[in-house]
Predicted model as a PDB file, atoms N, CA, C, CB and O in Angstrom, pLDDT in the B-factor column:
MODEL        1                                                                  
ATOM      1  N   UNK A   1      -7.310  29.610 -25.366  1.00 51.00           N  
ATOM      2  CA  UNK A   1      -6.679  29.062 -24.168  1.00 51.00           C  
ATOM      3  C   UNK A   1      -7.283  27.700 -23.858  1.00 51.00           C  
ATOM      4  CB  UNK A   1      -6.846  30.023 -22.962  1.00 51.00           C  
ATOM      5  O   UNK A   1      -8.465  27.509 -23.569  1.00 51.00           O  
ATOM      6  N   UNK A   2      -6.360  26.807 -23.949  1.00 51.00           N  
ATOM      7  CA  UNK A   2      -6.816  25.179 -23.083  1.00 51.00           C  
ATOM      8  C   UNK A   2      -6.852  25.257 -21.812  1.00 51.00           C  
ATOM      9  CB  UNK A   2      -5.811  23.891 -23.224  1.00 51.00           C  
ATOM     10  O   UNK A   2      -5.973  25.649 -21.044  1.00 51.00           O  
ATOM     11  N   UNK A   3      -8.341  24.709 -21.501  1.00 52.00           N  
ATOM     12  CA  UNK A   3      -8.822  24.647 -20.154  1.00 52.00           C  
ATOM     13  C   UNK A   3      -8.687  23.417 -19.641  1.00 52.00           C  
ATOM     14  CB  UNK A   3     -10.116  25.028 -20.015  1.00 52.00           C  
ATOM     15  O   UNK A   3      -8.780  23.178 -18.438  1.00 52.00           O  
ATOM     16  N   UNK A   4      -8.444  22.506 -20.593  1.00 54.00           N  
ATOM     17  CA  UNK A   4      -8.735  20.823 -20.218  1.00 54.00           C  
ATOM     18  C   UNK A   4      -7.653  20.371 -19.180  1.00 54.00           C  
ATOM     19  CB  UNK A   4      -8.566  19.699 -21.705  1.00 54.00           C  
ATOM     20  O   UNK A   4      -6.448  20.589 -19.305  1.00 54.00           O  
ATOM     21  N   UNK A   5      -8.178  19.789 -18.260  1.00 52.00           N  
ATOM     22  CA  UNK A   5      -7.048  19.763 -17.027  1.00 52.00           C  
ATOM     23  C   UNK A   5      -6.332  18.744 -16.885  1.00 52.00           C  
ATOM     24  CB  UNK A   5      -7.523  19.878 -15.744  1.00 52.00           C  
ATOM     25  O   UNK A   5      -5.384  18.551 -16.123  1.00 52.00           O  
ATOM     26  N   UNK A   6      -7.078  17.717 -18.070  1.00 50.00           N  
ATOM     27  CA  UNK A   6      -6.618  16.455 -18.564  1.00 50.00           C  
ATOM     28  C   UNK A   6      -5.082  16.298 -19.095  1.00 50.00           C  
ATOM     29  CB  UNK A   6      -7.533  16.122 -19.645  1.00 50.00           C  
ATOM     30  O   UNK A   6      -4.273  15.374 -19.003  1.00 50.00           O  
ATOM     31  N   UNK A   7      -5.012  17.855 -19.812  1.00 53.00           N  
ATOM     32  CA  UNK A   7      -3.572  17.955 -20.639  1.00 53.00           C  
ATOM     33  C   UNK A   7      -2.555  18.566 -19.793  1.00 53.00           C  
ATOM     34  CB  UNK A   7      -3.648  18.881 -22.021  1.00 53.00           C  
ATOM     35  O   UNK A   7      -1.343  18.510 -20.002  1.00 53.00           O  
ATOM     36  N   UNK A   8      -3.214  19.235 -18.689  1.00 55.00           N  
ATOM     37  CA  UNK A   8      -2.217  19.974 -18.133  1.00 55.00           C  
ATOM     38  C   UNK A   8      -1.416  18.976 -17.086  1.00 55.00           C  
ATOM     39  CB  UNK A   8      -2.860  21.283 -17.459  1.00 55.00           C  
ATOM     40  O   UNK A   8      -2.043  18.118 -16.464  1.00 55.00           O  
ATOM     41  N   UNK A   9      -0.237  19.114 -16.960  1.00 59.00           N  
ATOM     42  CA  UNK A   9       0.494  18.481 -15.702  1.00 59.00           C  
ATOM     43  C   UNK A   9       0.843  18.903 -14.512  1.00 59.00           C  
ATOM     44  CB  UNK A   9       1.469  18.145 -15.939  1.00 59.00           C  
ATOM     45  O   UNK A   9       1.469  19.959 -14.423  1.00 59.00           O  
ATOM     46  N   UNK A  10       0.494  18.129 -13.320  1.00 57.00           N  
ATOM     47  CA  UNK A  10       0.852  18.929 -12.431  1.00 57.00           C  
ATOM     48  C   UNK A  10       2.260  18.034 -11.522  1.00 57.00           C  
ATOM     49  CB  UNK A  10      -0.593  19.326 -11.574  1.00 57.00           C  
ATOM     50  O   UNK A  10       2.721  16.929 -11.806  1.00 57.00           O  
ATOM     51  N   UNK A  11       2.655  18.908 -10.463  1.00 63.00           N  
ATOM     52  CA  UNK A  11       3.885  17.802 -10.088  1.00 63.00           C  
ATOM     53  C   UNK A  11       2.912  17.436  -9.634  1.00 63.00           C  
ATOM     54  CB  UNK A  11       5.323  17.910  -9.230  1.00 63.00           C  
ATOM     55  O   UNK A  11       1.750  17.832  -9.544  1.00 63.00           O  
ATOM     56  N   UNK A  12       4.032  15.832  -9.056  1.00 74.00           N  
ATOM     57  CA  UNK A  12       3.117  14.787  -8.524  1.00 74.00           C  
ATOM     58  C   UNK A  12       4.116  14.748  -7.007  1.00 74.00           C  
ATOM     59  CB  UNK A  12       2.969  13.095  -9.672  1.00 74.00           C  
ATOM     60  O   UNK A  12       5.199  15.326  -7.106  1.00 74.00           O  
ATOM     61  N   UNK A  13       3.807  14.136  -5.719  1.00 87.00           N  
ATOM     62  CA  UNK A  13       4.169  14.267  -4.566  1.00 87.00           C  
ATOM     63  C   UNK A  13       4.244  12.648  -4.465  1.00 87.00           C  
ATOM     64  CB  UNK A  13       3.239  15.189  -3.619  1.00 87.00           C  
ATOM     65  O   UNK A  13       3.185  12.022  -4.484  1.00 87.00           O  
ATOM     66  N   UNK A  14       5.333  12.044  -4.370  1.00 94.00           N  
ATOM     67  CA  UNK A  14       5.501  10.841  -3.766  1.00 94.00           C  
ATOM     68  C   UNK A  14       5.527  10.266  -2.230  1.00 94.00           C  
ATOM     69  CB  UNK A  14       6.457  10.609  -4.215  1.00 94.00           C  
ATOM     70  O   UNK A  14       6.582  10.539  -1.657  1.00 94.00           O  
ATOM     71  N   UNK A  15       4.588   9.530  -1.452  1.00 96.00           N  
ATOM     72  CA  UNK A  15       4.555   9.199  -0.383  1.00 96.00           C  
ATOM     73  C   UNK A  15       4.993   7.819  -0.515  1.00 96.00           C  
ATOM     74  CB  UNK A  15       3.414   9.487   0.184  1.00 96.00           C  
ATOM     75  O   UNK A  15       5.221   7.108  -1.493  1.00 96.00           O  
ATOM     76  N   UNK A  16       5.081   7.527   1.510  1.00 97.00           N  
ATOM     77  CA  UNK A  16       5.003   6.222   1.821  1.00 97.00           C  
ATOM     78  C   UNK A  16       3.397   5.787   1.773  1.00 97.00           C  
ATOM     79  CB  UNK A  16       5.711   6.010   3.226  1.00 97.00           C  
ATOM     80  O   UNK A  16       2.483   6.603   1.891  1.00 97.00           O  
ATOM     81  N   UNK A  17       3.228   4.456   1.591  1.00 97.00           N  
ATOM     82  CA  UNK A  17       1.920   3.149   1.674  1.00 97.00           C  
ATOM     83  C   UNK A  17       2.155   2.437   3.096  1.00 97.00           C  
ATOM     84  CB  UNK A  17       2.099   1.695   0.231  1.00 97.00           C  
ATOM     85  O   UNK A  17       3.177   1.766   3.240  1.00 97.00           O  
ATOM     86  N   UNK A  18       1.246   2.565   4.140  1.00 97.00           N  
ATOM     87  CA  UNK A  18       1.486   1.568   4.823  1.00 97.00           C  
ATOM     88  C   UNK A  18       0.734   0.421   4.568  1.00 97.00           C  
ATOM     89  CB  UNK A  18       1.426   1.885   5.947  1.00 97.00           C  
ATOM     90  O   UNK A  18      -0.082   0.276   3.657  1.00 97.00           O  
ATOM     91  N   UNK A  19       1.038  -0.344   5.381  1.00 96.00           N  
ATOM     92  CA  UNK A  19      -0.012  -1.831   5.142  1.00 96.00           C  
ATOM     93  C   UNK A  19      -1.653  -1.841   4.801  1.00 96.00           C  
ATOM     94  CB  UNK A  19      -0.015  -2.692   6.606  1.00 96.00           C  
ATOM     95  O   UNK A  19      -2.277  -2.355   3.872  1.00 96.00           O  
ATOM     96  N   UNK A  20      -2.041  -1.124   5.847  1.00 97.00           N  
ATOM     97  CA  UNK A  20      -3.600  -0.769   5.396  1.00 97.00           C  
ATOM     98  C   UNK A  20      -4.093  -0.602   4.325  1.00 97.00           C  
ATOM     99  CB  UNK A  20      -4.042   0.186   5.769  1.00 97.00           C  
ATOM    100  O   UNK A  20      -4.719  -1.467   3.713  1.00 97.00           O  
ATOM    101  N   UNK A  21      -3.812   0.907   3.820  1.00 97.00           N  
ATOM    102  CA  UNK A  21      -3.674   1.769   2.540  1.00 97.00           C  
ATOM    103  C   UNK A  21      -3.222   1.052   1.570  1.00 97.00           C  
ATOM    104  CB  UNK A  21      -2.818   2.906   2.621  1.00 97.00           C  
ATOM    105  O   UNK A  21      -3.927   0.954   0.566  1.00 97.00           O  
ATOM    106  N   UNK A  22      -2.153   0.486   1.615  1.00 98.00           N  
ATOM    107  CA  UNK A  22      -1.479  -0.834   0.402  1.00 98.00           C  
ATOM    108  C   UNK A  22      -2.982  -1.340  -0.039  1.00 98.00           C  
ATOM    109  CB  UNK A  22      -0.264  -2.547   1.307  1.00 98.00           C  
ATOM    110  O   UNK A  22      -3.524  -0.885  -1.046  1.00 98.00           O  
ATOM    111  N   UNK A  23      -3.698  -2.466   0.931  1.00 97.00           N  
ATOM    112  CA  UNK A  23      -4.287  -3.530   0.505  1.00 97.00           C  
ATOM    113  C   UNK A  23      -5.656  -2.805   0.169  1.00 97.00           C  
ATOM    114  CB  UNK A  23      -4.270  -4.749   1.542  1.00 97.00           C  
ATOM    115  O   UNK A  23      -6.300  -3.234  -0.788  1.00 97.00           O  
ATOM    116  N   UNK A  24      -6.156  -1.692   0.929  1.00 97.00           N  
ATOM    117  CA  UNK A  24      -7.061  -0.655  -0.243  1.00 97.00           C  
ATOM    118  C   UNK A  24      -6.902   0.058  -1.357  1.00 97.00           C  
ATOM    119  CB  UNK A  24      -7.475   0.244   0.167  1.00 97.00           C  
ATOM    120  O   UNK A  24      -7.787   0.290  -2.180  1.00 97.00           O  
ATOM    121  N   UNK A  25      -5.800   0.409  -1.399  1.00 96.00           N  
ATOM    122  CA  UNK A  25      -5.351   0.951  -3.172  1.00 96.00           C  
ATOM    123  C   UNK A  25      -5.218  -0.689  -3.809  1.00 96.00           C  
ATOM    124  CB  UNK A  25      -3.272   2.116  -3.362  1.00 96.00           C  
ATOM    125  O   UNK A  25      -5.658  -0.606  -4.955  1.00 96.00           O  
ATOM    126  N   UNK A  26      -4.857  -1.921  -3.577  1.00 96.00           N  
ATOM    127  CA  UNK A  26      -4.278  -2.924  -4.829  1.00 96.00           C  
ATOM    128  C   UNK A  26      -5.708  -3.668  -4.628  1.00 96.00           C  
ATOM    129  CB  UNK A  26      -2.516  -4.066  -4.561  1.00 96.00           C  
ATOM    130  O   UNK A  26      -6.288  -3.949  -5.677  1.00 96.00           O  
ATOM    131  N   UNK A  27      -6.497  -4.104  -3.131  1.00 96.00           N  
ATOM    132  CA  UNK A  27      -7.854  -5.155  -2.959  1.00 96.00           C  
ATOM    133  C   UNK A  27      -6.993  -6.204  -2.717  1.00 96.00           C  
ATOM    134  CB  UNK A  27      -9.048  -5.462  -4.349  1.00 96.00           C  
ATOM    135  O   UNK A  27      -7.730  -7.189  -2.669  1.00 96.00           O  
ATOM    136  N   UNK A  28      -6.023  -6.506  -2.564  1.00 97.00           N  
ATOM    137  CA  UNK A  28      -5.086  -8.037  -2.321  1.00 97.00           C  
ATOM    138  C   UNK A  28      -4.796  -8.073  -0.753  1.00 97.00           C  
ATOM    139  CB  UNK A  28      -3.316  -8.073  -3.271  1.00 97.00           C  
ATOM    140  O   UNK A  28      -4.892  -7.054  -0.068  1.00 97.00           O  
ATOM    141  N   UNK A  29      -4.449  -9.268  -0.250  1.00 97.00           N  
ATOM    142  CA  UNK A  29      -4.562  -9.524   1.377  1.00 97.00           C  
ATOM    143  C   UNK A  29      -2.850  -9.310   0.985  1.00 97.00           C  
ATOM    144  CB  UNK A  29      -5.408 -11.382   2.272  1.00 97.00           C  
ATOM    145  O   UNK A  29      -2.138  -9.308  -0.019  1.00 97.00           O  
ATOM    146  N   UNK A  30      -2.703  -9.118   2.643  1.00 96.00           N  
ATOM    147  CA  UNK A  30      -0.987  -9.336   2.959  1.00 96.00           C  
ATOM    148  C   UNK A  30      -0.812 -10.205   2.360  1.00 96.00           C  
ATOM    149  CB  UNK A  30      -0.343  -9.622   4.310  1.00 96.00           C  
ATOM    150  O   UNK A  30      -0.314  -9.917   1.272  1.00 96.00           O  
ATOM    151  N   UNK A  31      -1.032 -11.554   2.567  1.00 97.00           N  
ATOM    152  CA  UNK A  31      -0.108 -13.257   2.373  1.00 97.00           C  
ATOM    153  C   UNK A  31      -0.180 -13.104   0.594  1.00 97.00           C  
ATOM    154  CB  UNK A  31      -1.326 -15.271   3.213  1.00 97.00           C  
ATOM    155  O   UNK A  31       0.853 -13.473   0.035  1.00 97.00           O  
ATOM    156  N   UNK A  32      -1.177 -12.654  -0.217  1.00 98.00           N  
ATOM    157  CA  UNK A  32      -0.990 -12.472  -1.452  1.00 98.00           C  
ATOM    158  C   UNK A  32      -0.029 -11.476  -1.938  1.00 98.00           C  
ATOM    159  CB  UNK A  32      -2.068 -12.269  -1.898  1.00 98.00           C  
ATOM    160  O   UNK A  32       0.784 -11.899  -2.760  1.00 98.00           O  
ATOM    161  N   UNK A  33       0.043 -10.300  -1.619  1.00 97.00           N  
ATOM    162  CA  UNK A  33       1.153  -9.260  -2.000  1.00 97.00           C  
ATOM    163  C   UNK A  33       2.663  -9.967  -1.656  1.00 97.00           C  
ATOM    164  CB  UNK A  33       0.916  -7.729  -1.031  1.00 97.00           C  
ATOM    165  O   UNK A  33       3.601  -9.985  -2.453  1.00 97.00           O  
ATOM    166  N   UNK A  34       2.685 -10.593  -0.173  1.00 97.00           N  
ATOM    167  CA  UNK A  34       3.705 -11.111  -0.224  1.00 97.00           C  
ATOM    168  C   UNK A  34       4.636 -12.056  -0.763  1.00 97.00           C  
ATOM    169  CB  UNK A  34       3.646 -11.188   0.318  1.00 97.00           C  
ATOM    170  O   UNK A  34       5.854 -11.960  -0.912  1.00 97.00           O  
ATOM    171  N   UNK A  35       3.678 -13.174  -1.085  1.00 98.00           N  
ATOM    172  CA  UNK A  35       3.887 -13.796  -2.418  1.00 98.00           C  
ATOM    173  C   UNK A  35       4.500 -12.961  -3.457  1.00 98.00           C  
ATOM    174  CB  UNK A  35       2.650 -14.250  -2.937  1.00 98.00           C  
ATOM    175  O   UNK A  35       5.613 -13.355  -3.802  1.00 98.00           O  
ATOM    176  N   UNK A  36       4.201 -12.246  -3.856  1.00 98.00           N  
ATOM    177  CA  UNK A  36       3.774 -11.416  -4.885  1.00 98.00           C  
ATOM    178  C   UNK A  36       5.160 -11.239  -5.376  1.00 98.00           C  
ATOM    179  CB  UNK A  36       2.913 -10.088  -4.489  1.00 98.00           C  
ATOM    180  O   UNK A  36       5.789 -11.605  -6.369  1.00 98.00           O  
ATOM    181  N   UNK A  37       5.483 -10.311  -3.957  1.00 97.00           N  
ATOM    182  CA  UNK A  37       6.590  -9.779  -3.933  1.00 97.00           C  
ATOM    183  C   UNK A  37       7.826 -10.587  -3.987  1.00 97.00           C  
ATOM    184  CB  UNK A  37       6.555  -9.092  -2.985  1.00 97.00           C  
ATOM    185  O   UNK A  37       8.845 -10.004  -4.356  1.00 97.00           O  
ATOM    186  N   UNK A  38       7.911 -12.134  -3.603  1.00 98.00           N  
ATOM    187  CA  UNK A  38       8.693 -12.897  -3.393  1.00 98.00           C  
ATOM    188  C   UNK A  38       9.077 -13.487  -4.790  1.00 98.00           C  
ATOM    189  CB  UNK A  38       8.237 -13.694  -2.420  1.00 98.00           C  
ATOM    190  O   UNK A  38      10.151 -14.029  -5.050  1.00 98.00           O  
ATOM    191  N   UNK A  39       8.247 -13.335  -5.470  1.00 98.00           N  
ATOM    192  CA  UNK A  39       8.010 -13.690  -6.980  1.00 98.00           C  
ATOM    193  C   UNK A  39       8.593 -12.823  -7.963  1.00 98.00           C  
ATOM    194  CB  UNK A  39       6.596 -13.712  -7.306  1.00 98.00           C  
ATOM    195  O   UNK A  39       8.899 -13.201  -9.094  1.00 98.00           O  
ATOM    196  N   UNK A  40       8.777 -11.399  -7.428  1.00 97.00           N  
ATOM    197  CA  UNK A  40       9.296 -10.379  -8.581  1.00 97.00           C  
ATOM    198  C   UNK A  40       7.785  -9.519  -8.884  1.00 97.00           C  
ATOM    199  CB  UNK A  40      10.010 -11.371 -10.231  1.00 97.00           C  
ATOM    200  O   UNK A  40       7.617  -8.300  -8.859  1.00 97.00           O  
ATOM    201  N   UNK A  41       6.991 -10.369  -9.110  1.00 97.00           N  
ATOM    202  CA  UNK A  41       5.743  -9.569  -9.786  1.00 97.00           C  
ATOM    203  C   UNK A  41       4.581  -8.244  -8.906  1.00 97.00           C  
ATOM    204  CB  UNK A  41       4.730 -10.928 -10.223  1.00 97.00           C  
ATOM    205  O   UNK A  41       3.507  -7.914  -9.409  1.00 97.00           O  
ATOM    206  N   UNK A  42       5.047  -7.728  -7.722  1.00 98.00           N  
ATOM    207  CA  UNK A  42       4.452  -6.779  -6.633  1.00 98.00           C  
ATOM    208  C   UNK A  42       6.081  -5.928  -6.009  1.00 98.00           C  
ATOM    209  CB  UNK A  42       3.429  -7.950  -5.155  1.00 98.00           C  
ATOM    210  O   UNK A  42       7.131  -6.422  -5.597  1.00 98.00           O  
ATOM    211  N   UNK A  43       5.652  -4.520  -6.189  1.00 98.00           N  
ATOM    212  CA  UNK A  43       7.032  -3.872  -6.022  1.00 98.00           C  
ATOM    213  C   UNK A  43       7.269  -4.351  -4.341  1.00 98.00           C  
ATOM    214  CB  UNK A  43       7.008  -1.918  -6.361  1.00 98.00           C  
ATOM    215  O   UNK A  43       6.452  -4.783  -3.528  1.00 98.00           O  
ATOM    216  N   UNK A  44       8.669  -4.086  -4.221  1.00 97.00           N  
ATOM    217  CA  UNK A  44       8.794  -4.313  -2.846  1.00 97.00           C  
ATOM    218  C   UNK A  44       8.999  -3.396  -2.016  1.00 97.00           C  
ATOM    219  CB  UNK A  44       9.599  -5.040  -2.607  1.00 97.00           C  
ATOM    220  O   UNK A  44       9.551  -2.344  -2.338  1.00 97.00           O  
ATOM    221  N   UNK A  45       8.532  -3.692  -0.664  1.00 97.00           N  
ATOM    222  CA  UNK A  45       8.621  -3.035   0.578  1.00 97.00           C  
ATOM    223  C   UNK A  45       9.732  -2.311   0.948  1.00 97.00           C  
ATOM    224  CB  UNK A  45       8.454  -3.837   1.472  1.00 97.00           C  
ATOM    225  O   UNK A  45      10.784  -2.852   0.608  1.00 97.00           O  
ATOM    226  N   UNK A  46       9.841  -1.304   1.511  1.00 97.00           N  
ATOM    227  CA  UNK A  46      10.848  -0.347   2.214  1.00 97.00           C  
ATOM    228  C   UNK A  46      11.067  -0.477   3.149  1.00 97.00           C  
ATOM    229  CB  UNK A  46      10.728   0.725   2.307  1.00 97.00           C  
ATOM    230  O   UNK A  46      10.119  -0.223   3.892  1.00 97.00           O  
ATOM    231  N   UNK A  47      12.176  -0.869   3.751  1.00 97.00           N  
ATOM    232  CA  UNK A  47      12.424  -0.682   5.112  1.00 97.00           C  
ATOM    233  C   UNK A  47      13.004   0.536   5.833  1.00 97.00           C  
ATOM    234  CB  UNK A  47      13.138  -1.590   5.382  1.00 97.00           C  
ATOM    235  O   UNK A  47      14.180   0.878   5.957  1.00 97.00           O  
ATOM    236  N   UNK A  48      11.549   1.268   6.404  1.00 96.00           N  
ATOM    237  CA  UNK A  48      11.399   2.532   6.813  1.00 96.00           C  
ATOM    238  C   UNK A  48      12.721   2.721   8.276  1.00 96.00           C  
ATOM    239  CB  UNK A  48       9.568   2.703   7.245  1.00 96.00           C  
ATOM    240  O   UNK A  48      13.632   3.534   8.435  1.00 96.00           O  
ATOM    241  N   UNK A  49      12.144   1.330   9.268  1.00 96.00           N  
ATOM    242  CA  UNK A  49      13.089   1.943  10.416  1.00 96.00           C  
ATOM    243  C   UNK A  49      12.872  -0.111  10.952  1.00 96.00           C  
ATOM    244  CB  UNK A  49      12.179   3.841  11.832  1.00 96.00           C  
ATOM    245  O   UNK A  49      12.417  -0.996  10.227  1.00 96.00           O  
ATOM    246  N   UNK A  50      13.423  -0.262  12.492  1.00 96.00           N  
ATOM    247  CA  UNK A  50      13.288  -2.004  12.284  1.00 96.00           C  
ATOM    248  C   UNK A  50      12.039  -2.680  12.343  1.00 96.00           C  
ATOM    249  CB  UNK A  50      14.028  -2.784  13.350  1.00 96.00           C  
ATOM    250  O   UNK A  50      11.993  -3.899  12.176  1.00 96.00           O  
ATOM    251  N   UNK A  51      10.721  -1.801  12.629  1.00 95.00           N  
ATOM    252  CA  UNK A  51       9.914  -2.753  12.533  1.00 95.00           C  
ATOM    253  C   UNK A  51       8.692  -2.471  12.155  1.00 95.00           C  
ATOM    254  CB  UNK A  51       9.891  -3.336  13.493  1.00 95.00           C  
ATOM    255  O   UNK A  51       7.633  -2.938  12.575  1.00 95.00           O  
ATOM    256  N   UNK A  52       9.043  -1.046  10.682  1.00 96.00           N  
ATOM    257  CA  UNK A  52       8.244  -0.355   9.890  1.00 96.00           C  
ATOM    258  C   UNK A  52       8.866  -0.690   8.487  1.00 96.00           C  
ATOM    259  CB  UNK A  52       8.173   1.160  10.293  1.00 96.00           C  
ATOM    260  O   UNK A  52      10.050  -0.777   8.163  1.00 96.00           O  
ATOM    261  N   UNK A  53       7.792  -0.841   7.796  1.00 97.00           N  
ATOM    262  CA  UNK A  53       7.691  -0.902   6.446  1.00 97.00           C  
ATOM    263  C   UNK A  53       6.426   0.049   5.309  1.00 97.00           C  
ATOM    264  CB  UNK A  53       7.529  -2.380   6.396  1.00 97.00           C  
ATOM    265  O   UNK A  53       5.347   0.507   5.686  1.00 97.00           O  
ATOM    266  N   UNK A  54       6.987   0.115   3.952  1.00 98.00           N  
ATOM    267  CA  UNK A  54       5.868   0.764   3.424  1.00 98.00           C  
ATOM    268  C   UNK A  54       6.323   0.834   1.676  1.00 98.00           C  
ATOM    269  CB  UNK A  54       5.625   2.375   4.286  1.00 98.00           C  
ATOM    270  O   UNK A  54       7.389   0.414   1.225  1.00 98.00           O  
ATOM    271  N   UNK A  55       5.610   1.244   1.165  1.00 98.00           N  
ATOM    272  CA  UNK A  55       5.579   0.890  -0.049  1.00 98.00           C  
ATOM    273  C   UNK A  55       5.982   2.959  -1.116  1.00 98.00           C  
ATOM    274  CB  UNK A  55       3.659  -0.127  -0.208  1.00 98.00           C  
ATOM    275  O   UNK A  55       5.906   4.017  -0.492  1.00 98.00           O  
ATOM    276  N   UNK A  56       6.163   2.922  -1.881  1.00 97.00           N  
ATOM    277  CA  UNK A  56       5.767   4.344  -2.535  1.00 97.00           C  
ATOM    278  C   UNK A  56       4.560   3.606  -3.250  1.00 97.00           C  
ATOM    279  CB  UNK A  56       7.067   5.256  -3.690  1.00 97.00           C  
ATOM    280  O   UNK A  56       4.230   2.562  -3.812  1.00 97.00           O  
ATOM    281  N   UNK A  57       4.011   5.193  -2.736  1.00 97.00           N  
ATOM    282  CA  UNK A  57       2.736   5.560  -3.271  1.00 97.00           C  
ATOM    283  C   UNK A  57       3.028   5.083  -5.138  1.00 97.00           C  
ATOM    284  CB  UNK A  57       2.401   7.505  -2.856  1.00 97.00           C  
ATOM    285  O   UNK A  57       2.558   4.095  -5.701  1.00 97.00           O  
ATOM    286  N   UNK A  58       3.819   6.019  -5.672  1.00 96.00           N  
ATOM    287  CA  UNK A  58       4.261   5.838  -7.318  1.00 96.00           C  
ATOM    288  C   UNK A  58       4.188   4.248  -7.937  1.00 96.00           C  
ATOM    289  CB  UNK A  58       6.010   6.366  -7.501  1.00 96.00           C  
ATOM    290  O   UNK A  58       3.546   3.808  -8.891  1.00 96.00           O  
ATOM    291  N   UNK A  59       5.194   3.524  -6.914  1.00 97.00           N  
ATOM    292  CA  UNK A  59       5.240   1.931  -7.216  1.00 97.00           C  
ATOM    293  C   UNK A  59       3.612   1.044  -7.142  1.00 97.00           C  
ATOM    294  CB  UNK A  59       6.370   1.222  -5.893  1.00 97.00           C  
ATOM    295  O   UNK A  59       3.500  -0.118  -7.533  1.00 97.00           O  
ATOM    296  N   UNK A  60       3.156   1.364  -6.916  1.00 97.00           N  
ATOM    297  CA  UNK A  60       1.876   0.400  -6.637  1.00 97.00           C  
ATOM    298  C   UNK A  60       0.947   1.338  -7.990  1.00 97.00           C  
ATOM    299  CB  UNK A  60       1.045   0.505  -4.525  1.00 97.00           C  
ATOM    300  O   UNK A  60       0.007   0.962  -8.689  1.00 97.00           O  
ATOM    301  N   UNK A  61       1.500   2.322  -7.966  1.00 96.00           N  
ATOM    302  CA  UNK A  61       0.227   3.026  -9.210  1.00 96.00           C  
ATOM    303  C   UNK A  61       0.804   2.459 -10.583  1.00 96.00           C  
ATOM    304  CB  UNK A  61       0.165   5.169  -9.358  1.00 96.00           C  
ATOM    305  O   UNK A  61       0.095   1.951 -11.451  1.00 96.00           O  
ATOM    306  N   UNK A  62       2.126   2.607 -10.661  1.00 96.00           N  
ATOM    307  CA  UNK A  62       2.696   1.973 -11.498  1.00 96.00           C  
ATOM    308  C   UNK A  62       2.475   0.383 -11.576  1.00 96.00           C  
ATOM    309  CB  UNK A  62       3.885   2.338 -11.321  1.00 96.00           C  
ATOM    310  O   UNK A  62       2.001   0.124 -12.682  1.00 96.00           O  
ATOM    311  N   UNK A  63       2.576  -0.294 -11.122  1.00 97.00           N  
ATOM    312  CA  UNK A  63       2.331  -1.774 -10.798  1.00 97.00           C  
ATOM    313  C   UNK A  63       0.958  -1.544 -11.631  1.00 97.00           C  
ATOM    314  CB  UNK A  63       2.259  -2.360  -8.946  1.00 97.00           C  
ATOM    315  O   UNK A  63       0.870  -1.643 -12.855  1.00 97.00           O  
ATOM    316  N   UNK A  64      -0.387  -1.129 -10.496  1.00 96.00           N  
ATOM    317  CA  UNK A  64      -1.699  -1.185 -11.297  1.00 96.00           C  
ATOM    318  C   UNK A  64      -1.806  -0.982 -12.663  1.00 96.00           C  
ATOM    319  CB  UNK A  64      -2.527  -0.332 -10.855  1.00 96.00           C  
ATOM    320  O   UNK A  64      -2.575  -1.651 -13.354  1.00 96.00           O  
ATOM    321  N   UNK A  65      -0.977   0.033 -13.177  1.00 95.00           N  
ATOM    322  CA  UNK A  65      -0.990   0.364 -14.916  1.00 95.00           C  
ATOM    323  C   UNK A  65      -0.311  -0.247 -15.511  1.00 95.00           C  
ATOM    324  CB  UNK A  65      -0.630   1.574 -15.455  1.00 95.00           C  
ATOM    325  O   UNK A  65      -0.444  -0.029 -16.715  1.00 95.00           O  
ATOM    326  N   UNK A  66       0.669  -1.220 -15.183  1.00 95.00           N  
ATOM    327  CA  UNK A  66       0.894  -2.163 -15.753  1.00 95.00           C  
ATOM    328  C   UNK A  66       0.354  -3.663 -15.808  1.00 95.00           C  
ATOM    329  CB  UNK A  66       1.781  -2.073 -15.553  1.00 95.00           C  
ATOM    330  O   UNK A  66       0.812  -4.493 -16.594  1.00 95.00           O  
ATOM    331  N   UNK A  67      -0.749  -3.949 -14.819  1.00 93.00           N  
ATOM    332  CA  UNK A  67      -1.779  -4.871 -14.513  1.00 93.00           C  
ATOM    333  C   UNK A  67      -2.974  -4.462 -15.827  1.00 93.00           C  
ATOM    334  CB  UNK A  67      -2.352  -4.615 -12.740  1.00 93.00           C  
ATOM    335  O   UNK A  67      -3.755  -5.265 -16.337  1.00 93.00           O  
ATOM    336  N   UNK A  68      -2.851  -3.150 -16.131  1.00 93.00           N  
ATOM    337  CA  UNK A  68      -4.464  -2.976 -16.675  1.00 93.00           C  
ATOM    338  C   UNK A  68      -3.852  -3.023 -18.380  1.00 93.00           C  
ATOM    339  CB  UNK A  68      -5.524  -1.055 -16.044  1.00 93.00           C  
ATOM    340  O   UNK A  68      -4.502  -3.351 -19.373  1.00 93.00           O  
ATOM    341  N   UNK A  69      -2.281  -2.545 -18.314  1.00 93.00           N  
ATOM    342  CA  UNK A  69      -1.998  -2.352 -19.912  1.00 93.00           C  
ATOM    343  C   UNK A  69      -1.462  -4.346 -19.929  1.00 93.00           C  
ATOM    344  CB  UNK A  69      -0.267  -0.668 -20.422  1.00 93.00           C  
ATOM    345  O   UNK A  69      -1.266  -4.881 -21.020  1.00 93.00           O  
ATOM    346  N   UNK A  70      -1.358  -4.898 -19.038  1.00 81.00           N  
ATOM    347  CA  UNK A  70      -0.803  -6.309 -19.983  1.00 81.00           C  
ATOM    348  C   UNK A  70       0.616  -6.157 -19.786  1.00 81.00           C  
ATOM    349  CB  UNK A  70      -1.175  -6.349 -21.843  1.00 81.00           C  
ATOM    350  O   UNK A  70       1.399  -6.960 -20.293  1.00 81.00           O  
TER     351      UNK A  70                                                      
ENDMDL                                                                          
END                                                                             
């Protein structure tokens, strides 16, 4: 029996990112992400309700693994 928990999959639960949480999961300020985003190269923002926004959790992990693979 494989114990390695490495191989096993589990589901994964997709959330919202708010602003805070964003710039501690990526280390980038607002005015840089926003750029970012204006550029194509930082996923973009959700518009939750008129004067909430937020990101998925998935998109920014994805983003990072594609920062680290090139």
């Amino acid at each position: 029996m494989n114990t390695n928990h490495s191989e096993q999959q589990t589901p994964s639960i997709d959330r919202f990112v708010r602003e805070k949480e964003c710039q501690h999961i990526t280390g980038l300020s607002r005015t840089s992400r926003y750029e970012m985003e204006l550029a194509g190269t930082f996923p973009k923002r959700i518009q939750l309700n008129k004067r909430t926004t937020a990101w998925r959790l998935s998109d920014l992990l994805n983003w990072m693994e594609a920062c680290i693979n090139g």
